[in-house]
N, C-alpha and C positions, 0 to 999 in steps of 0.2 A: 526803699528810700534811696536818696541819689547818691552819689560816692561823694560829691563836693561837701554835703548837710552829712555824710559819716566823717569826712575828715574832719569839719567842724569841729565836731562832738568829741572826737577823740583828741583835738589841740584843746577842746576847752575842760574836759574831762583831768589833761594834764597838766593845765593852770590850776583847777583846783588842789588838783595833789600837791602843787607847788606852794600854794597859798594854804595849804594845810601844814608843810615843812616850815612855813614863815622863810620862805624862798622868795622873798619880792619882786625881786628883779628878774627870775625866770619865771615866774608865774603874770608879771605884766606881759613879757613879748609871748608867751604862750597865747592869753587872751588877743594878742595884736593880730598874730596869725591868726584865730579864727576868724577874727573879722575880714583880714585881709583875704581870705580863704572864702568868703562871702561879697568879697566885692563884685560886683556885678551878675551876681548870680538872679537867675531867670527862671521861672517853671511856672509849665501850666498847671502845674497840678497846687491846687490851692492850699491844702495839709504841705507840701515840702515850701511851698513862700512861706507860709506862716512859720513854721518850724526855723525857719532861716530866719526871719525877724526876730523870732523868740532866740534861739544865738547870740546876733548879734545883740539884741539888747544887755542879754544875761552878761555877755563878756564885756559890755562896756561899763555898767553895775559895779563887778567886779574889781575892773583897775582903778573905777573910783572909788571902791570900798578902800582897797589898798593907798591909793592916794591920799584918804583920810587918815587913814593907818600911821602912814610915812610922814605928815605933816603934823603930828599931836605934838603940842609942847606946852610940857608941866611948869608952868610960871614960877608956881608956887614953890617949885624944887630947887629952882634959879635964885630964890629971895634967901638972903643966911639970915 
């Protein structure tokens, strides 16, 4: 596997862990770096592109899971 698609995996491996602590905000720029760790990444080998899209996807899933997360708001807890 390439070293760029392991550092990946290792920023988004630690987004997870962050987003398992309820870490928001270092578990978003976790996920950032992978992406950003993936920006222009190139191979011919068809299994490491794929694996790289599948990253990138997963991590940006992720910070929209958490953005969902971050924006919930109970109405109903606001009404006396």
């Amino acid at each position: 596997m390439h070293a760029t698609i392991i550092k990946a995996q290792d920023l988004f491996d630690a987004g997870t862990a962050k987003r398992a602590g309820q870490m928001w905000g270092e578990a978003i720029n976790l996920y950032m770096d992978c992406i950003h760790t993936l920006d222009g990444f190139i191979s011919e080998i068809e299994e490491e592109q794929d694996e790289a899209f599948r990253l990138r996807e997963k991590a940006s899933a992720a910070i929209e899971f958490i953005d969902d997360i971050r924006s919930f708001v109970n109405t109903d807890l606001m009404n006396p």
